[in-house]
C-alpha positions in Angstrom: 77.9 110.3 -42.3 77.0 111.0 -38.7 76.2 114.5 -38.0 78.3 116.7 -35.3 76.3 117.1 -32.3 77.1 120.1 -30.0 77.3 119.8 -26.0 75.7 123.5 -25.0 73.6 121.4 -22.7 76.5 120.3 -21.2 78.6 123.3 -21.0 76.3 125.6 -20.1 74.5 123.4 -17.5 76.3 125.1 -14.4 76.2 128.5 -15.8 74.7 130.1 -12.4 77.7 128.8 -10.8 80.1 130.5 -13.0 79.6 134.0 -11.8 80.9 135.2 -8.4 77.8 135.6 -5.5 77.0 138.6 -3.8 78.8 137.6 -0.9 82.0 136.6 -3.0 82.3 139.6 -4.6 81.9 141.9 -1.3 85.1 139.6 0.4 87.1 140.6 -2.9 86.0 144.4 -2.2 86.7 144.5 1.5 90.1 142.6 0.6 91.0 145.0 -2.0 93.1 147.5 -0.4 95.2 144.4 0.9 95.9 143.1 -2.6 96.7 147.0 -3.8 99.2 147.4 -1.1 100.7 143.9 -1.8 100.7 144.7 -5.6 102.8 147.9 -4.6 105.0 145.7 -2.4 105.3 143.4 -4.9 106.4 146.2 -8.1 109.0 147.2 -5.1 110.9 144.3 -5.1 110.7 143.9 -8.9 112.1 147.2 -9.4 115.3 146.4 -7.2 115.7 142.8 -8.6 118.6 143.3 -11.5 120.2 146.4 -9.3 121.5 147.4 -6.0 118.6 149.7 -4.3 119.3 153.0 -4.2 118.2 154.9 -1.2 115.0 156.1 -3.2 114.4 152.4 -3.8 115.0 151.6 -0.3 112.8 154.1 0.9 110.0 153.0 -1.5 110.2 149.7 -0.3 109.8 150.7 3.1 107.1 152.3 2.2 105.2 149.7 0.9 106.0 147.5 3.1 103.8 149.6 5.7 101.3 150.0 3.8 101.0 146.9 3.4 101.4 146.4 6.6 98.9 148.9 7.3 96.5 147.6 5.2 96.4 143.7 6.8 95.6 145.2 10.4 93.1 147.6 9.2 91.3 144.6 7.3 92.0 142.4 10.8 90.5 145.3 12.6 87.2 145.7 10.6 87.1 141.6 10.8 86.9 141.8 14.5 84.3 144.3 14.5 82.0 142.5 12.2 82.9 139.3 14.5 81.7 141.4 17.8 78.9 142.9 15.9 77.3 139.6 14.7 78.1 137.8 18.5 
């Protein structure tokens, strides 16, 4: 009978890598707002998807469609300002 050998070398031999960095985890912060606003977008469109929109729907989706507009430029805005900053 051969005995049954585990591979915890082997799995947890890129452990450190598993785990977002400092720097990863500061782009999913400053991104944030973005993914919000698309999120909000997004529950929009569900709503309206097995009904015509009403006009509360319709205003709700405009809605989020500018703040989610809003939300890309602002995130393109503080982009360029790091980019000027650091040149």
């Amino acid at each position: 009978m051969s005995p049954i050998v585990t591979v915890q070398d082997a799995v947890t031999a890129f452990e450190d890598w598993t785990e977002p960095t400092d720097a990863e985890l500061a782009a999913i912060e400053t991104e944030m707002p973005v993914v919000l606003a698309d999120v909000e977008l997004l529950d929009a469109y569900i709503a309206t998807l097995d009904r015509t929109p009403t006009e509360l729907d319709t205003r709700r989706l405009r809605r989020a469609r500018r703040r989610a507009l809003a939300a890309r430029v602002d995130l393109v805005n503080r982009s360029m300002a790091v980019a000027e900053v650091s040149a």
